[in-house]
N, C-alpha and C positions, 0 to 999 in steps of 0.2 A: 345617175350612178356616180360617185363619187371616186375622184382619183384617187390610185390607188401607188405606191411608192414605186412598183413595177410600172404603171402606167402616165404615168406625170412627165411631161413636155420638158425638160431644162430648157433655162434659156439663159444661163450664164456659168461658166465652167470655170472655176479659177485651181488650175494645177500645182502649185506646189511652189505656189510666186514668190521672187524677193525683188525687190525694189532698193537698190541702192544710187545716189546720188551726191555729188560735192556743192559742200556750202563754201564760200568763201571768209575768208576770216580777216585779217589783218589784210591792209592795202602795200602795195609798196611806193607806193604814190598819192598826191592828194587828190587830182582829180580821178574820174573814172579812166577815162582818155588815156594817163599816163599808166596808168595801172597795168590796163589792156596792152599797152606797148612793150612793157618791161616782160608783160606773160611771153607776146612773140617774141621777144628778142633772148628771154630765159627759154622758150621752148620745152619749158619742164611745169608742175604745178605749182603754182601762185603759192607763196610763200601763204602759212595762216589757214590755208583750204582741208577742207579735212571729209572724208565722206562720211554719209549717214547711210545708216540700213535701216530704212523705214520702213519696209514689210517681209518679214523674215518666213518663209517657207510657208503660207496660206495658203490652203485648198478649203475646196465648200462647191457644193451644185445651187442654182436658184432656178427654181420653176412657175410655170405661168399662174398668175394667181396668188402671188405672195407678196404680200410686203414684208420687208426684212429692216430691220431695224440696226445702226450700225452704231454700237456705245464705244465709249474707252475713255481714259483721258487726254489731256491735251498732249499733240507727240504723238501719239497711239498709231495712226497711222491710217486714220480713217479715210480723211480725203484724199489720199497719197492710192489708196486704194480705188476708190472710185475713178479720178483719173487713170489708171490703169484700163477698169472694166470700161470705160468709154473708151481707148486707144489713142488718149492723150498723153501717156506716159507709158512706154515700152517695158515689161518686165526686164529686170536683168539676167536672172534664171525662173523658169517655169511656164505658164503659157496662160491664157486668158481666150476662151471658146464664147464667143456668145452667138445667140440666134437673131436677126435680124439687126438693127441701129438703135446700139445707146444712145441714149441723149440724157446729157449733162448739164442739170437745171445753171442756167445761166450762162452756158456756152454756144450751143447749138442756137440759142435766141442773141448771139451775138449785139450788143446792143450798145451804140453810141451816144457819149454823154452829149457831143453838141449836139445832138437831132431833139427835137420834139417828143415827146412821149407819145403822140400817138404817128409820125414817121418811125419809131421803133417797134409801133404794135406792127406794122406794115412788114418790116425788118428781120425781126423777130418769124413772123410767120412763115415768109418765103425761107428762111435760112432754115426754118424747119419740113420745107416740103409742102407747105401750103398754097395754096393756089391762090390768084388775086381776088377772086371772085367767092371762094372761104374764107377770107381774109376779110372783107369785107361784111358777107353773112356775119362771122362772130366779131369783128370789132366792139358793138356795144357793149358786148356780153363781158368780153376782157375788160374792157374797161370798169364795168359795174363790178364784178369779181374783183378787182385791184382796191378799189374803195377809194383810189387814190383822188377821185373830182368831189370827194364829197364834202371837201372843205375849202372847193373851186374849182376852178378850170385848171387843175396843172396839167391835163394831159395834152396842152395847147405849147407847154412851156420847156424849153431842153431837160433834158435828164439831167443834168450837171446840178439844177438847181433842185432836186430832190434828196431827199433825205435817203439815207442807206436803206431805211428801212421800207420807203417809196418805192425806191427801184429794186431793191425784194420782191416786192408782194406785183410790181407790174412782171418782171420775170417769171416769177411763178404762174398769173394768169393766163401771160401768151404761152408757156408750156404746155398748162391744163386745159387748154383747149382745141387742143392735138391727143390721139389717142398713141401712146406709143410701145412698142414689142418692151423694151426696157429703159425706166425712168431713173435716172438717177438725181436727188434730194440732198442738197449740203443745206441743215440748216435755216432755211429758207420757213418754215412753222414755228419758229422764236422770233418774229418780226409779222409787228402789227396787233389790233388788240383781237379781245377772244372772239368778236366776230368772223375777222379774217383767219383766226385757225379753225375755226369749227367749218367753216367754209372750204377751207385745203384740205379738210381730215376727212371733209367729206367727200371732194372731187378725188383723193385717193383711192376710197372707196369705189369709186365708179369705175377708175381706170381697171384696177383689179381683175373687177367684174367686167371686162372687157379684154379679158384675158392678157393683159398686161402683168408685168413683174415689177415694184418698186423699191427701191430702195433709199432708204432715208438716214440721213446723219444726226443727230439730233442731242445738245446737251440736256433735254431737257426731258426726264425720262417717263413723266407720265402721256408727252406725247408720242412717245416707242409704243410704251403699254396701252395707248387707245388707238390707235392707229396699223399697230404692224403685231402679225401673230407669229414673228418669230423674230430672234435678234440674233446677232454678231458680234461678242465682245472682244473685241483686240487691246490689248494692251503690251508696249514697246514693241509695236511692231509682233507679235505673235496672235492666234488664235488661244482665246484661255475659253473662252464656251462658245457654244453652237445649240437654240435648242429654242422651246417657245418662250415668246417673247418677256412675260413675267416671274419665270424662271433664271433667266439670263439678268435680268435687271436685279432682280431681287440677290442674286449672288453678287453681280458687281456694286451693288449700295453697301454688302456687308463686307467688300473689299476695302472701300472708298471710307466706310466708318458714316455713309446713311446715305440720302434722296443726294444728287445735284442739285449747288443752285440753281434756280432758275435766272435766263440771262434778261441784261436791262432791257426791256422795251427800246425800241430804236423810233 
């Protein structure tokens, strides 16, 4: 039987959130050092500093079973957003309800560039709750899914020495291979070639179906529209739609004046 809007599980609440924060602007000193000193001894705000309101009064339910799709433009306040639903950045006014542990693709797998790439599958794992002896079960599996040995052994070699788009696609692996209550996706399916998306587009699928909720950031909008049956258009900071996923796109393309580029391969 099929959920029903009365009957659907939420598993992430966002009330009526804004998210403001201060950038710093002009120094009053060269170094950082002096700078920092001149603040305490000013006791006031750093000359230059100025706040941003980066997510201005957003509300929306997510329930189990969804991927959600998060568009806007650059600014828009998407990942500013996801940080929040993970409880890595506190609302300033509204509240943020979730059911079980976000994790935050490339947080929660906390991962160090001098270590080895596969001392980070290790890393990665335990930081997410995995056991040594899971950890071990899927190591190969992460690795094959990363695609990252298939032009050698780098997962013998530090992360420092990989490419952005390397240590992308091994983040994403150790992720995906954890089932979890709610996933959060920065981007992370614009990196790598169309093997390794069709690969991620398809381990989202599975999560899903594992009654997970995912959420994905994406510039790149036909992977919203193959991948998540519903989207989130923010733009400066506000909600301008809510609704499915080709609907929501198709109105932000004839905002934007057509498709997103697509971004460079890394």
């Amino acid at each position: 039987m099929a959920d029903t809007p009365d009957t659907r599980v939420p598993t992430v609440v966002v009330d009526d959130v804004h998210i403001t924060y201060t950038v710093n602007g002009a120094r009053t000193g060269r170094g950082s050092a002096t700078s920092a000193l001149n603040r305490i001894v000013s006791r006031g705000q750093p000359r230059g500093a100025r706040k941003v309101h980066a997510v201005k009064g957003v509300s929306f339910a997510a329930y189990k079973g969804e991927a959600i799709g998060l568009i806007g433009s650059n600014g828009s306040g998407k990942s500013t957003l996801l940080k929040a639903v993970a409880g890595l950045l506190p609302p300033s006014r509204g509240r943020v309800y979730t059911q079980g542990q976000p994790s935050l693709l490339g947080v929660n797998a906390a991962l160090m560039s001098d270590l080895t790439g596969e001392r980070n599958v290790v890393l990665g794992g335990l930081a997410m709750g995995m056991t040594r002896a899971q950890i071990r079960e899927r190591y190969q599996g992460i690795v094959d899914f990363s695609g990252i040995n298939e032009k050698g052994d780098f997962i013998t070699l530090p992360m420092r020495t990989y490419s952005s788009g390397m240590g992308a696609r091994l983040r994403f692996s150790i992720a995906a291979a954890k089932s979890h209550d709610v996933l959060l996706i920065d981007e992370a399916l614009s990196t790598g070639d169309k093997k390794f998306q069709l690969r991620s587009k398809e381990r989202i699928m599975e999560l899903r179906e594992q009654a997970g909720t995912v959420f994905l950031v994406s510039h790149s909008n036909r992977s919203i529209t193959e991948t998540c049956d519903r989207a989130i258009w923010l733009e400066a900071g506000t909600l301008r739609m809510d609704g499915p996923a080709k609907e929501v796109v198709a109105a932000y393309e004839e905002f934007t004046g057509g498709p997103a580029k697509k971004p460079k391969k890394k």
